[in-house]
N, C-alpha and C positions, 0 to 999 in steps of 0.2 A: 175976249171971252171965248172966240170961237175957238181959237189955238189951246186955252187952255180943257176946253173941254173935250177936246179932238184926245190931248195927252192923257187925260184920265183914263179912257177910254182905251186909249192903247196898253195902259198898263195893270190892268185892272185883270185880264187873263193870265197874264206871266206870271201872275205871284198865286192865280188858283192854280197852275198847273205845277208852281213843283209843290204847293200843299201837299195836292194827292200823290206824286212820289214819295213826298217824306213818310206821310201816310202808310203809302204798302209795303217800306224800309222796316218801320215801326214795328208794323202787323209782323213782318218776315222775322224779326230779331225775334220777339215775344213767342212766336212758334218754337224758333231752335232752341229757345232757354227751356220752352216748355218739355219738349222734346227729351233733353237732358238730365231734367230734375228727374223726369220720370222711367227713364233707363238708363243708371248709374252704372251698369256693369261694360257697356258698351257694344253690347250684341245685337244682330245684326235688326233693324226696327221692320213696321210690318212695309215699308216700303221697298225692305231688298237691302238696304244700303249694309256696305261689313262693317264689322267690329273696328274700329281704329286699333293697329299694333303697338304696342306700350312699349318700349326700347330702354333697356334696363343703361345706366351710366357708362358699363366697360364700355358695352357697345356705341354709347351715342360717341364715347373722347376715341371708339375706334374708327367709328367712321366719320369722323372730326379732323380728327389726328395722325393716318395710319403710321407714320413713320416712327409714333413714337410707342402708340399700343396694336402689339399683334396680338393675333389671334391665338386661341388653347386648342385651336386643332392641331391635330397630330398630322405632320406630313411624312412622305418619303416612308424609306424602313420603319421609323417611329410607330407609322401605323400599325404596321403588324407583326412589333417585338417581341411580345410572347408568343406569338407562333413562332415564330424566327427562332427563339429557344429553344422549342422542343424540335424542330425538325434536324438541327443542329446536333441533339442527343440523339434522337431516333436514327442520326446516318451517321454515328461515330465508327472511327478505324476499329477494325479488327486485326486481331494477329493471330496466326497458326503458331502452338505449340504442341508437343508431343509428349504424349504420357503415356505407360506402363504399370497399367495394375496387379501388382502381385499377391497371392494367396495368402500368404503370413510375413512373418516378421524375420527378416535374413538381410545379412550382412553383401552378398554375392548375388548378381544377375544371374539371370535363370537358365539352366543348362539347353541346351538345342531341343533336346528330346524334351522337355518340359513347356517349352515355347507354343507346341500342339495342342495340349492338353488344358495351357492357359487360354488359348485362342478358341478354343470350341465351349469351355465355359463361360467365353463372355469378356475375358478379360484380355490381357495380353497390351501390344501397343494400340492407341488409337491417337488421331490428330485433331485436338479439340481448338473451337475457333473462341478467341476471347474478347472482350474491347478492352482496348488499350488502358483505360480510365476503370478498370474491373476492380474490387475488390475480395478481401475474402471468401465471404455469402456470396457472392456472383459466381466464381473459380467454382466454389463448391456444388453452385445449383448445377452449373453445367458437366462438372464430371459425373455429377449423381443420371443426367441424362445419360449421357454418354455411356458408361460404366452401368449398368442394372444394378448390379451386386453393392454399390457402392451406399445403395438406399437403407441396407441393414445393418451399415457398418457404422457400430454406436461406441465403439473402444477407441476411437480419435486414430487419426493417419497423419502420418510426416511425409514432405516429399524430400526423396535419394538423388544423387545424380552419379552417375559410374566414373570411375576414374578413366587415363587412356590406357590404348591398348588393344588389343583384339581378345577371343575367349572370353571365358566367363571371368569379369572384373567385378571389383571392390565396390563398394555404395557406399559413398558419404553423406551425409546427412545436408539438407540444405532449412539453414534456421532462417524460422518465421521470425516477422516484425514483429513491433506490438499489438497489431490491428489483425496478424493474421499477415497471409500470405497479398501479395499485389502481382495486376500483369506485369507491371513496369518492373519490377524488381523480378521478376522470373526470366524475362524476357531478356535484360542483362546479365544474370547468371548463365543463361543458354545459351549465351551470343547470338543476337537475333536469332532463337528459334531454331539454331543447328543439333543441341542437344536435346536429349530424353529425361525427362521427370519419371522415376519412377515412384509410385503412390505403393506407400509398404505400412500395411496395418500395423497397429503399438498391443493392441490387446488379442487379437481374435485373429483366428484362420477362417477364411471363404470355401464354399463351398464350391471346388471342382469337377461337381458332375456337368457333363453338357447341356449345355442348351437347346430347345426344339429349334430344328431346322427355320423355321416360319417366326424365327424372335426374331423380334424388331432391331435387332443387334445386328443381324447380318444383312440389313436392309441394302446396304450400300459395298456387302463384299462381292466378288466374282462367285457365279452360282452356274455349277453343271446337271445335267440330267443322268440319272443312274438309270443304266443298261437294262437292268432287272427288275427295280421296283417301278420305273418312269416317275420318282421323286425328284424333285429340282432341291440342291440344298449345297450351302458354303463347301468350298474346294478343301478346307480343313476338316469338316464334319465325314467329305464323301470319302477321300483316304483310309477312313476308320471303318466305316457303313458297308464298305466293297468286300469286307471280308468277312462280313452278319449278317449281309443282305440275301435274303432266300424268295425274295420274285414276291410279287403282288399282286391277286388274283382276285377279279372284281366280279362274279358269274351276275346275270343278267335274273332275276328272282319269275319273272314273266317266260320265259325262256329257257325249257326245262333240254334241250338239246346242247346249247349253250354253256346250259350250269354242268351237264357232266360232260362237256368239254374241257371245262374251266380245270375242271377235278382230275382229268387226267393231265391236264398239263402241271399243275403241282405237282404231282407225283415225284419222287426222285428221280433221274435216271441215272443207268450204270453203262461204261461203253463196255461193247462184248469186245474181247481180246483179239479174236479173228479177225473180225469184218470191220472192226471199228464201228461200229453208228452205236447209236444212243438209243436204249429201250427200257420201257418204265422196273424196278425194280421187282415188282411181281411179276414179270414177263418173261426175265434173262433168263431164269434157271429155263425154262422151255424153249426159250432161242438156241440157248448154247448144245442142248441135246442134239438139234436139228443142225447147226450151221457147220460144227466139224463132218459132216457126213455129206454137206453140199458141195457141189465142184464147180457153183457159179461163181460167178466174176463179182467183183466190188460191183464195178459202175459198169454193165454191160450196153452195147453199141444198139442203138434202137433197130438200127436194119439190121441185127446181125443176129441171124436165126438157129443158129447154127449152136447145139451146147457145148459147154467148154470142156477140156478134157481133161483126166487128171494132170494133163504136165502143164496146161492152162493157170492152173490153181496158182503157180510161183509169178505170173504177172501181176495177184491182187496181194501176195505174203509181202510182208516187210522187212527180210531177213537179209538182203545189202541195200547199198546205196543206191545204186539203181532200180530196186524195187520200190524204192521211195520215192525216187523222183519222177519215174514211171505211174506210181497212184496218183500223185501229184496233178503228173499233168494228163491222165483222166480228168481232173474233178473242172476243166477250164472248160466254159461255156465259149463254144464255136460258134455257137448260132449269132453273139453280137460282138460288140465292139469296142474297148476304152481306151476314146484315142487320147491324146494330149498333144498340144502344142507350145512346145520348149524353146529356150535357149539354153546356149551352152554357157552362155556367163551365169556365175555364180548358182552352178547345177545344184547343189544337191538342196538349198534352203527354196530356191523357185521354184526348184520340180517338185518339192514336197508342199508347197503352195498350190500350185496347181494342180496337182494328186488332192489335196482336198476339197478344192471348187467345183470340181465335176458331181456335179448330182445327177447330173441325165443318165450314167451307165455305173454298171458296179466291175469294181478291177476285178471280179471273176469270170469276167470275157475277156478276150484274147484284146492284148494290147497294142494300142499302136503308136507309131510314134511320128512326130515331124519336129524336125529342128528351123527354126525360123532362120530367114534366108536363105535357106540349102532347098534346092530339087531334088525332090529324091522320092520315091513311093516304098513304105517300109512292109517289105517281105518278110523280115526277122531278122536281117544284119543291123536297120537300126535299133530296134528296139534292145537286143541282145548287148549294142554299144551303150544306148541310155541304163540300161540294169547295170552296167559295168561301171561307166562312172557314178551313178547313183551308189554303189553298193561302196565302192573307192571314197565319194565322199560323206557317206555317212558315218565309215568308221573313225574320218580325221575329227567329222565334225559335233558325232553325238557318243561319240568312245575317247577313252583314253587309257594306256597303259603304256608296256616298252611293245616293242614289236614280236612277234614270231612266239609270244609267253602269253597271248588272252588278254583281254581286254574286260574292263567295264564301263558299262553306262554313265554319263557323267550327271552327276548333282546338280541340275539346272527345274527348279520348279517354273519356270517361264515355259519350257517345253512341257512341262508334264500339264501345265494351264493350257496351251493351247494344241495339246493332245497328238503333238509330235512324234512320240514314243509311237503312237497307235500307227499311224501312218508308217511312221519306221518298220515296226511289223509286218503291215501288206506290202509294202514293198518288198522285203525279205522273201516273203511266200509267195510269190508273184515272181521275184527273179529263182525260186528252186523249181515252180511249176510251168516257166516258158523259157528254160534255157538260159538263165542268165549264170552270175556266178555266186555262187556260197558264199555265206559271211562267215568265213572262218575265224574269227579273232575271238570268241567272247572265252572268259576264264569258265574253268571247271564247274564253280559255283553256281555262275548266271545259267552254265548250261542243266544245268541239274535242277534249278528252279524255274525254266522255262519246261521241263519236263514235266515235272510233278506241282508246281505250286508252291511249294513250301522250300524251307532254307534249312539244313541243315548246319546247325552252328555247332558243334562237333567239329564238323569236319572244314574250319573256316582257320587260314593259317593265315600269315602278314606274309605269305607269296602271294594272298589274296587281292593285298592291298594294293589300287592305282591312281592313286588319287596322288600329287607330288605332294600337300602338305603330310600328311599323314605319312605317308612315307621317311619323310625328312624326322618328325616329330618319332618316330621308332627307331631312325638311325640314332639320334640326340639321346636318348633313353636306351639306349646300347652303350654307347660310347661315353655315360654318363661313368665317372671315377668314383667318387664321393659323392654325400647328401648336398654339398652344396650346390656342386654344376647339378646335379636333378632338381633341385628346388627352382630354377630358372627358367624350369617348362611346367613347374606347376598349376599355371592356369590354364594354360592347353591341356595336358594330363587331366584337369577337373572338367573341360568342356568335353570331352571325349566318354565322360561318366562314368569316371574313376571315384569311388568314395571313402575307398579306404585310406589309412594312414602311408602317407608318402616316405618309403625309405628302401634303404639299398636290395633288403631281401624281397620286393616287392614288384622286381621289373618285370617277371613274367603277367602278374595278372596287370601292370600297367599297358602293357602291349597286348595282351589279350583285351583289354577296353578297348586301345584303339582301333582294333582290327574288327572288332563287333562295331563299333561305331563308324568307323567308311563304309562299314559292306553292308549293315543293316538299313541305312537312309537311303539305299536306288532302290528298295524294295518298290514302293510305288512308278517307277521307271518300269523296273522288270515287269509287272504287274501289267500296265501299260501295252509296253512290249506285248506280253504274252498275248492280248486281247485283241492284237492286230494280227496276230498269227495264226488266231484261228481259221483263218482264209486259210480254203482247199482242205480244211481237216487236220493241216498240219499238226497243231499241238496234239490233239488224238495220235497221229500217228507219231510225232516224239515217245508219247507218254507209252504206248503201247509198246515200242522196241526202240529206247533207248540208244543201244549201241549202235542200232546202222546208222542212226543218224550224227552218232558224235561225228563226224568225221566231218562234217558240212558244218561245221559249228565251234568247233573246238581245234587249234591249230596243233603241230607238231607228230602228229602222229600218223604213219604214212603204213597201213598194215598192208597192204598189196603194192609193191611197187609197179609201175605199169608203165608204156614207152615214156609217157611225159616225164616223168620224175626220172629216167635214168639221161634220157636228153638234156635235163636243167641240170642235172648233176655234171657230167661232161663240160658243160661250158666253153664248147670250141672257141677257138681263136682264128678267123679266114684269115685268107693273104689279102692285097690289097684289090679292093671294089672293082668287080670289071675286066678281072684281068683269066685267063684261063684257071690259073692253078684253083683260084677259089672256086669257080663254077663245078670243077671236079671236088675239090672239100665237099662244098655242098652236096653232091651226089652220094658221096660218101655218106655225109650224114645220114644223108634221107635213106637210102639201103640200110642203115643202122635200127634206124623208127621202126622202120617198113618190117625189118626181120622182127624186133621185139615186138609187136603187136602177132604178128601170127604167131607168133610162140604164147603168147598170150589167148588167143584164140586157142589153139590146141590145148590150155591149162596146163602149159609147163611152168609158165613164170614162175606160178605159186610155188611146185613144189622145188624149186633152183633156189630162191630167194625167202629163206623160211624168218632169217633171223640179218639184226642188221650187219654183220660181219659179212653175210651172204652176199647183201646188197652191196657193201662196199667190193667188195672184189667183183663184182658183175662189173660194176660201172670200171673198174680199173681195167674188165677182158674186152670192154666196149673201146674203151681209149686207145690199148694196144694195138686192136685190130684197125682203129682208125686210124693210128700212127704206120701201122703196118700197108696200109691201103694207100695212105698219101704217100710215102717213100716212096712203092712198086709204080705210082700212076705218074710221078716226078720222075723218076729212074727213064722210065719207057717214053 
């Protein structure tokens, strides 16, 4: 009894305790059901807890399954294929092609002299960039950029392409697709981009008046500054401008000393005949009364106190060559200095390089010179050597003609761009006013219009002509039999601006085109030129007496024979180097010089040697006696 009461006893707790765990199991369920019913959306309850995430099927068999369900994100490039597209468009090839907008509707590329007149209205060639993939409306938006004029052009345009050849050639027509023109298909007819599209209106002619300087059209051509107005503007517009242009005068409105400063500098001036200088045009008639009755000097000596006398007066007149070169080299500033340091390789394109680098001094001080590697301090034998080959090679390198007949300027617009011609000038004027030597080569014509300005076409022959093609192209037109060997130069004959009807009775005015056409195009050369020569007053003193200067400029013509000219004439022949009999020649000679020079002196030459028959027989009494000299000093 006792054991089984013992047992009850033991088990009688273990069956109340897990009661009350089943119990708080119960309670626990009955809360989360409650729980549940009463927040059906699943947000987050007031105890904190989160919303359970609800996982839609792709996802639960994706993350089940992955090898069999991937995912709809976009990897790699995928992701960002439409940007990929457009930056793809937005960096498409481009290609340079070349196009020529002409005025109206013509068969024939445009002649030379017409080529300016297009370029300063806007049109002419330009280099337009395309995408490859361009169409029609594409081609067309960017010529209408490019081209201004092209925006009023409402009568439809074909594009031309020239046949070969040189001169003014033939335009064939280049047909459009059906869509209109394409790059690709332009860019195959041009052979990659080697040829010119010319754009030649169907209904309508453009308007060829120029463009203002400041269009957006010459944004990107080479732009110079004019002398006279201080306008900056295209190197085609300023060619034109240089000879309308009359100075631009801005008077200060505040500043009433200033403003009739301003007013006298507008003024005209005229140079007085005399004295050369520049005085406003209400002025001259009362200088000139006064300055013939003067007996001062041009450029008088600051220390030199002393008045000039009337025999004084023939040092400042311009009536020979040495009275010229004598004012000349008055007008050089002694007080400073322009040196330069040269070499002798490739003289005359470096030194004219260096002639324009110098800004610190102006070539109307006295020059100096050093040749790189050489010791040497130039007293005037160098500088005198630098003008010599300088003057030597500018006529190989910026002239051309036959020898000992005149020369002209050559047709290089690169020089006239980077204003080579000007420098050519002060060099000139710089070797007549410190001893160097004359450029006598230039023809009749150039010298006549470095004189005055202007061209007299009158007086313009095909001896004028030095240019080889032209030349050749009037011998062919000479030697032309019949219409048909002429028809064979007919497209050079029309680029020379020839208009009339080509035929046998017509070779005179064919050669007179051509000859107007060589010599008219270095006008801007001359022009040039001229501008550089104003240095030391030069062109005034051209312009003022002509004739003493031809002789410094103009070759052939020798009106005073003097010892040099009868010494080159002679042409001795020595015996051989070193040996006595020469050293006597030699002395012989030099007694020859030496006598012709004081004959010279005493003003006999002139009246001995009036005509060139005269000359010729001097030089044959010079030989004789020299043959007579060398026999008697061989004999003895």
């Amino acid at each position: 009894m006792a054991e089984s009461n013992n047992g009850s006893n033991n088990t009688t707790p273990q069956y109340q305790g897990n009661g009350a765990v089943e119990s708080a199991v119960r309670n626990l369920v009955s809360l989360l059901l409650n729980n549940i019913s009463t927040n059906p959306s699943g947000r987050p309850t007031e105890s904190g807890q989160p919303e359970p995430r609800t996982l839609t099927i792709q996802q639960e068999m994706t993350r089940s399954f992955p090898g069999h369900f991937k995912s709809n994100l976009s990897r790699g490039k995928k992701r960002c294929l439409t940007s990929t597209k457009q930056l793809v468009k937005a960096g498409s090839k481009t290609t340079g092609l070349s196009f020529y907008l002409l005025s109206k509707n013509t068969s024939y590329t445009p002649l030379p002299a017409e080529e300016l007149e297009l370029l300063q209205a806007g049109m002419g060639r330009q280099t337009v960039s395309l995408p490859e993939d361009g169409d029609h409306a594409e081609i067309s938006r960017l010529l209408e950029e490019t081209f201004p004029k092209m925006e009023y052009l409402c009568g439809g345009w074909l594009l031309h392409k020239a046949t070969g050849g040189s001169g003014r050639r033939k335009l064939t027509v280049i047909p459009p697709e059906t869509e209109g023109y394409s790059v690709k298909t332009l860019k195959a007819v041009s052979g990659g981009g080697k040829s010119t599209f010319y754009i030649v209106p169907l209904q309508e002619t453009l308007d060829t008046s120029p463009l203002p300087p400041d269009s957006q059209h010459f944004s990107k051509m080479p732009k110079k500054l004019c002398y006279q107005c201080n306008e900056v503007m295209p190197l085609q517009m300023l060619a034109v401008h240089i000879n309308t242009c009359k100075g631009k005068f801005s008077p200060d409105e505040t500043d009433d000393e200033e403003s009739e400063l301003c007013i006298v500098k507008s003024k005209c001036k005229v140079i007085c005949p005399i004295c050369t200088k520049d005085f406003p045009e209400d002025e001259i008639t009362v200088h000139a009364s006064l300055c013939g009755d003067s007996f001062q000097c041009m450029v008088p000596e600051e220390n030199d106190q002393t008045t000039c006398t009337p025999t004084q007066t023939s040092v400042c007149t311009t009536d020979s060559v040495e009275d010229v070169l004598r004012c000349l080299e008055q007008q050089v500033d002694t007080t400073t200095e322009f040196k330069l340091c040269v070499d002798r390789e490739d003289l005359p394109d470096r030194g004219i390089l260096q002639w324009q680098r110098k800004k610190s001094a102006s070539p109307t001080s006295v020059l100096r010179v050093v040749f790189i590697g050489e010791a040497g301090v130039d007293t005037g034998a160098l500088r005198k050597e630098f003008l010599s080959d300088m003057i030597s090679g500018i006529e190989s390198r910026f002239f051309e003609g036959p020898e000992n007949k005149g020369k002209n300027p050559k047709y290089s617009l690169t020089d006239l761009d980077n204003e080579n011609f000007r420098t050519v000038g002060e060099i000139i004027a710089v070797s007549l006013a410190q001893g160097g030597p004359s450029p006598a080569f230039f023809k009749e014509w150039c010298y006549n219009f470095l004189c005055s300005g202007e061209v007299d076409f009158s007086c313009l022959s095909k001896e004028d002509v030095a240019d080889v093609e032209s030349s050749l192209l009037i011998s062919k037109v000479e030697d032309a039999a019949d219409i048909q060997s002429l028809m064979l130069w007919a497209d050079e004959i029309v680029t020379c601006g020839y208009t009339n009807q080509i035929k046998m009775d017509s070779k005179e005015s064919m050669i007179r085109a051509i000859v107007l056409h060589s010599t008219t195009r270095l006008i801007p050369m001359l022009q040039q030129l001229r501008k550089g020569m104003e240095l030391y007053g030069l062109v005034n003193l051209m312009a003022v007496n002509p004739e003493a200067c031809h002789s410094l400029f103009v070759p052939g013509k020798i009106l005073k024979p003097d010892a040099d000219f009868i010494m080159m004439s002679c042409q001795p022949h020595f015996s051989e180097k070193g040996t006595s009999r020469e050293r006597t020649e030699r002395k012989i000679i030099n007694f020859c010089k030496i006598s012709c020079r004081r004959l010279k002196h005493q003003k006999r030459l002139q009246k001995h040697f009036q005509t060139s028959q005269m000359e010729t027989q001097a030089v044959q009494v010079v030989k004789n006696q020299s043959l007579l000299l060398s026999s008697m000093c061989s004999s003895g």
